[in-house]
C-alpha positions as CSV (number, residue, x, y, z in Angstrom):
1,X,81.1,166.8,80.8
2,X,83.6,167.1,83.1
3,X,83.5,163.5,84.9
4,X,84.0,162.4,81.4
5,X,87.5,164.3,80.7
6,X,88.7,164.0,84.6
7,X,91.1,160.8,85.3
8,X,89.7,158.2,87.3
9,X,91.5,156.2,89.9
10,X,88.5,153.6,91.1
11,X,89.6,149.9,91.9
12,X,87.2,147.8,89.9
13,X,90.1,144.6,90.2
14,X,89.7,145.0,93.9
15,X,86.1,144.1,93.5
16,X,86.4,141.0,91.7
17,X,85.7,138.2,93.5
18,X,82.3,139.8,94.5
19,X,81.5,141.0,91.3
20,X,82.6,136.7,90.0
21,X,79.8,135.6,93.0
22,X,77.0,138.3,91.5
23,X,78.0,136.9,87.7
24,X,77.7,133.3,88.5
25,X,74.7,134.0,90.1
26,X,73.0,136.0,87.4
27,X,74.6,132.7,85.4
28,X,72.2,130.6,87.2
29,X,69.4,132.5,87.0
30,X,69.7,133.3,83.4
31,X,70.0,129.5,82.8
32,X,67.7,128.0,85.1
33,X,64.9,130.6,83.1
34,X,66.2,128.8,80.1
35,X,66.0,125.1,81.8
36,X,62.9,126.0,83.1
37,X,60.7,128.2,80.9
38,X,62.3,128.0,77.9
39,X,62.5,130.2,74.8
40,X,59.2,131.8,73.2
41,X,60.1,130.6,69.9
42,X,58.6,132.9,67.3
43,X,57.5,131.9,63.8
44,X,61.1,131.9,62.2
45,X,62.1,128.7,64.1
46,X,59.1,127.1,64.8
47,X,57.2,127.5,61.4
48,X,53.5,128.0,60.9
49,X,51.2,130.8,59.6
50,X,50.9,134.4,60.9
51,X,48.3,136.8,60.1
52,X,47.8,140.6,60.8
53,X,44.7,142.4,61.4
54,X,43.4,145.7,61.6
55,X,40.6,146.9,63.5
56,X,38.8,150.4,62.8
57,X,39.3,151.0,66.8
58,X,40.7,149.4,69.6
59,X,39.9,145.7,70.2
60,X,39.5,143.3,73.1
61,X,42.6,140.3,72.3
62,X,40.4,138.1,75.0
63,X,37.7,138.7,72.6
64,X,39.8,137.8,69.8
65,X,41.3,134.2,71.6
66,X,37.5,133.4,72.9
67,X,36.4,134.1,69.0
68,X,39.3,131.9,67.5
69,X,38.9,128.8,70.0
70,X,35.1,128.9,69.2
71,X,36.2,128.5,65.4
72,X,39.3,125.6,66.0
73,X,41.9,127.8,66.5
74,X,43.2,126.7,70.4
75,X,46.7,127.1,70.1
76,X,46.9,130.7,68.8
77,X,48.9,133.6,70.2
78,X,47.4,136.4,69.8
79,X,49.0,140.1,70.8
80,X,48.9,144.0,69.8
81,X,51.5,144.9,66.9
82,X,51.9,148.3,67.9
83,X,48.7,149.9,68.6
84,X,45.6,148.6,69.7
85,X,43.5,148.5,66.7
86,X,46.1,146.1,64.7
87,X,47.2,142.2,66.3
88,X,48.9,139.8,65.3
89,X,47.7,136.0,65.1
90,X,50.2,133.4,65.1
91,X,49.2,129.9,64.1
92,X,50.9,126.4,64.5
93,X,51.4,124.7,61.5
94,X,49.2,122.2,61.8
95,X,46.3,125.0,61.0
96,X,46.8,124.3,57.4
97,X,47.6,126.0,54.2
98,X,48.3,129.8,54.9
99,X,45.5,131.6,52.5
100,X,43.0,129.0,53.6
101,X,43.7,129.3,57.4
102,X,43.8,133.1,56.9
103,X,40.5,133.1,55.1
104,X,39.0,131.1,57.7
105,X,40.4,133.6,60.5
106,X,39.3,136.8,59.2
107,X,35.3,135.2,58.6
108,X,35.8,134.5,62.3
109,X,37.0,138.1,63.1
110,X,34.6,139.4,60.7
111,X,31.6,137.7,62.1
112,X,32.3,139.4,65.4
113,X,33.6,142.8,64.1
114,X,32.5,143.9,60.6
115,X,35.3,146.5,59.9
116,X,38.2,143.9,60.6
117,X,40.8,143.8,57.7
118,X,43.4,141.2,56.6
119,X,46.8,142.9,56.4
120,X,48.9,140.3,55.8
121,X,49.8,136.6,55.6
122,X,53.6,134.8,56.2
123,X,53.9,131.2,56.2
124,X,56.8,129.5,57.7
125,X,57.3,125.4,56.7
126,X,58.1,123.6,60.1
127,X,61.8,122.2,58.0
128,X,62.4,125.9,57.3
129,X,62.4,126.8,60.9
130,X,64.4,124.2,62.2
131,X,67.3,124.9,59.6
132,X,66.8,128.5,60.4
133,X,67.3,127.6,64.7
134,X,70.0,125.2,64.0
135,X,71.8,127.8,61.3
136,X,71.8,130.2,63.6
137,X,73.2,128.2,66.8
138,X,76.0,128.0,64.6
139,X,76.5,131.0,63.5
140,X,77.2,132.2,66.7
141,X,79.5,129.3,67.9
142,X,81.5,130.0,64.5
143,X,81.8,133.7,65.9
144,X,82.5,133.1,69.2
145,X,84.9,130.3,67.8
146,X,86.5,133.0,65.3
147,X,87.1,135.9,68.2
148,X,88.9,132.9,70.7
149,X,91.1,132.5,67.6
150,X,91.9,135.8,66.7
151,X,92.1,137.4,70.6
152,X,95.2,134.3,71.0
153,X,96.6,135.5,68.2
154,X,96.3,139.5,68.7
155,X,97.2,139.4,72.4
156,X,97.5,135.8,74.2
157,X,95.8,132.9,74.8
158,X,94.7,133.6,78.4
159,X,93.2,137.1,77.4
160,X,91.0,135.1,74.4
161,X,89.5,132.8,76.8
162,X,88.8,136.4,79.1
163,X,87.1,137.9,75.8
164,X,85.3,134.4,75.1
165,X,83.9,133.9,78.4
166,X,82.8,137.4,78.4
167,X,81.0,136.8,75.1
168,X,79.1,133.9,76.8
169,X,78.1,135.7,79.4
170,X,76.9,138.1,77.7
171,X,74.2,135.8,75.1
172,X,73.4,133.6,78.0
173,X,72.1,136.5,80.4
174,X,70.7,138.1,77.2
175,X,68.6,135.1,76.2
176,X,68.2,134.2,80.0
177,X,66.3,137.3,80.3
178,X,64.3,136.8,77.6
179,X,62.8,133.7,78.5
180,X,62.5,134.5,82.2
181,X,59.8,137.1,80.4
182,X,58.5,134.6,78.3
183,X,59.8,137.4,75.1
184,X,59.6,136.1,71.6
185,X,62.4,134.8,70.2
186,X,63.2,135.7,66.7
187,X,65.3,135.8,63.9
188,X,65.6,139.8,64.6
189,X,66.3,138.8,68.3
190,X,69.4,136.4,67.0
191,X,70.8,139.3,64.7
192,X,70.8,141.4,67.8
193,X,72.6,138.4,69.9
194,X,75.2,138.6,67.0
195,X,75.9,142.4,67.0
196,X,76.1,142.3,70.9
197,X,78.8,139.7,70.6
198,X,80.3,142.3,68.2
199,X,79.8,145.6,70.2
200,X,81.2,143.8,73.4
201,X,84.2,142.3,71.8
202,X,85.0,145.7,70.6
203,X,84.9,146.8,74.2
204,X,86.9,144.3,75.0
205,X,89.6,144.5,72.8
206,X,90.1,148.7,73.9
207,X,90.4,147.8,77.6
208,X,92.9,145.0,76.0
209,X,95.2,146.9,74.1
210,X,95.4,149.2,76.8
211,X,96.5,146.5,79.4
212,X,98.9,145.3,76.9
213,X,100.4,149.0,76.4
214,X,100.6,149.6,80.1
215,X,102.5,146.0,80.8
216,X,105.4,147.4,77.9
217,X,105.1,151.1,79.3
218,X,104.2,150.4,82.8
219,X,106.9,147.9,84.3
220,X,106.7,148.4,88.1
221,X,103.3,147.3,89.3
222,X,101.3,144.2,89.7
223,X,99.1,143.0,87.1
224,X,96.1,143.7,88.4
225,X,97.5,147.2,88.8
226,X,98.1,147.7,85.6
227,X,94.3,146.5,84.7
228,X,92.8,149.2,87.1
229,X,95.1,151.4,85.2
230,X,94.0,150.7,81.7
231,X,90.0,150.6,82.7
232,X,90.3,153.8,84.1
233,X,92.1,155.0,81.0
234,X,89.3,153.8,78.5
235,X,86.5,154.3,81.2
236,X,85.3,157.6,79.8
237,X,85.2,156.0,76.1
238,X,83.6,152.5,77.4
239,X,80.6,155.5,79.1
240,X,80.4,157.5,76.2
241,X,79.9,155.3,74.1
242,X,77.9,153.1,75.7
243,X,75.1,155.6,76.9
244,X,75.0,157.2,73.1
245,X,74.4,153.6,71.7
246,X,71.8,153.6,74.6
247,X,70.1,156.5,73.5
248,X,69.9,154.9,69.9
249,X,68.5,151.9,71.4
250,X,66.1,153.0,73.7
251,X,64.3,155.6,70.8
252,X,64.3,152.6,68.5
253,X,62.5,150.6,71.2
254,X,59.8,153.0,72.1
255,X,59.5,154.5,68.5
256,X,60.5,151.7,66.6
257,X,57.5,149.8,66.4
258,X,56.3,146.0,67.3
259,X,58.9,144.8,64.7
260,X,62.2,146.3,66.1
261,X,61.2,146.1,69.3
262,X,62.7,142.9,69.8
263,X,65.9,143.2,68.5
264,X,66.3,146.8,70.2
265,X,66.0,145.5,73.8
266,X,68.0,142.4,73.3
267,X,70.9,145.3,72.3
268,X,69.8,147.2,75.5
269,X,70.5,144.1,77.1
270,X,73.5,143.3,75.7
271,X,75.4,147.0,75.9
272,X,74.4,147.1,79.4
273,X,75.7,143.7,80.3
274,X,78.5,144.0,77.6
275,X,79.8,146.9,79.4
276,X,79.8,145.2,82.5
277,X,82.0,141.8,80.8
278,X,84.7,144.2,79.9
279,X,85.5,144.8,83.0
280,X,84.3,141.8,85.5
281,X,84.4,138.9,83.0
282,X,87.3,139.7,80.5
283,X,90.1,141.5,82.3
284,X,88.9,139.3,85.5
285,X,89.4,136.2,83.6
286,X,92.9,137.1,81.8
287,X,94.4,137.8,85.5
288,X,92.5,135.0,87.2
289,X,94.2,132.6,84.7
290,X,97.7,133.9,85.3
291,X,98.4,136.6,82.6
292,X,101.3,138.8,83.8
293,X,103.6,141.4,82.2
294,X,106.3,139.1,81.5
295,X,104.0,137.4,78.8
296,X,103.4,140.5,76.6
297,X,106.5,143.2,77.7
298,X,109.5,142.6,75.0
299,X,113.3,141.4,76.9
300,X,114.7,144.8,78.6
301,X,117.6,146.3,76.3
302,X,120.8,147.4,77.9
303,X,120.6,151.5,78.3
304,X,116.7,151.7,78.9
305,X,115.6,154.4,80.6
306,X,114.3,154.3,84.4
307,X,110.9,152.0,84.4
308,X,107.8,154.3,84.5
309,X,105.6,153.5,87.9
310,X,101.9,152.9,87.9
311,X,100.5,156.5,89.1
């Protein structure tokens, strides 16, 4: 616990341009994934009917595609839900109505496999899901709209398009690296987009306010000085909290169950590349565009004290 108490003196500003080459770069991967394999859309945007069943022992999900092409079915998706005796069927909307088509799965199943159950049926209209997508594209422009409002406001302009750009980064690798796995993209996976932009901003805004205390308390010093400063003031809080919410994360993940699992790693995601924005994105940003200490430090009084140096 001692690294975590012990004050830090590591030049992360003197590492910017290279870490600006290896962010544009992840930039273009994430978005070429995006360009080029798109999302995995689950049921909540695109609509159609999904059915779980159980199995009284493992099952064979070749087995279980072979089986539901034979009976019509071509365009399934078909995958474990958390162990191997329960799967999941999802089916395009096209298939029909939802107790029909899930009557007409589970004599499929049942013709094959005798002990197969029907868990449960959701239906999802087509319109629904294309509200739901559209809906939620907006909800996270409004927020991203909000925070470039309220960062010019709370600090200055130059730092809100740091925090903004951050914030993109951090959805567009997120998402990147979900369709470059080809991961299903929910409505679980878009609340998770949302509280990344949430937990990152909150990063954000510590290594902030620190830069703009150190540019009133801390006159003598260039601005990317003063930066390196403040980040290695709030590094042991940015690491602490970070690999606790990790912990968190990572349980829910491998414990959580099919459901979660989603949403839990696109928050592994996020903290791991939040934590990153903070630092290479956000403060990088502000000082690329010109922020200095004259924009935030009040007009010297007559009679002040000797100016403090940066350590």
């Amino acid at each position: 616990m001692d690294f975590f108490k012990r004050e830090t003196h590591i030049d992360f500003m003197g590492a910017r341009r290279t870490a600006a080459i290896v962010t544009g770069v992840v930039l273009v991967l994430a978005l070429a994934a995006l360009l080029l394999r798109g999302l995995e859309l689950g049921l909540d945007f695109t609509g159609g009917t999904l059915v779980e069943v159980g199995y009284p022992e493992a099952v064979d999900l070749a087995e279980v595609r072979a089986t539901l092409e034979e009976g019509g079915f071509e365009s399934a998706v078909v995958q474990t839900f958390g162990n191997a005796r329960d799967i999941l069927i999802r089916l395009s909307p096209e298939a029909g109505d939802s107790d029909a088509v899930s009557n007409r799965v589970l004599a499929l199943l049942q013709d094959e496999t005798s002990g197969a159950e029907l868990r449960r049926v959701e239906f999802v209209g087509p319109q629904v899901g294309e509200e739901l997508a559209e809906q939620g594209g907006l909800a996270v422009l409004y927020a991203l709209g909000g925070i470039l409002i309220y960062v010019a406001f709370r600090f200055e302009y130059r730092f809100a398009v740091g925090a903004v750009a951050a914030l993109v980064h951090d959805v567009v690798v997120t998402i990147g690296v979900f369709a470059a796995l080809g991961l299903t993209f929910d409505l679980t996976v878009l609340a998770a987009l949302l509280a990344v932009i949430g937990y990152s901003l909150n990063d954000t805004i510590v290594v902030f306010d620190r830069i703009r205390e150190n540019f009133i308390r801390v006159r003598k010093g260039t601005a990317a000085e003063v930066a390196n400063l403040s980040i290695n003031q709030t590094l042991s809080r940015t690491l602490v909290t970070g690999l606790t919410t990790l912990l968190v994360l990572l349980a829910l993940y491998f414990l959580g169950g099919e459901l979660i699992a989603g949403f839990a790693l696109a928050l592994i995601i996020g903290v791991l590349v939040g934590t990153y924005s903070s630092i290479y994105v956000a403060s990088a940003a502000a000082l690329a565009l010109g922020v200095s200490k004259e924009d935030l430090i009040p007009p010297k009084k007559e009679g002040e004290e000797l100016e403090e140096e940066v350590p």
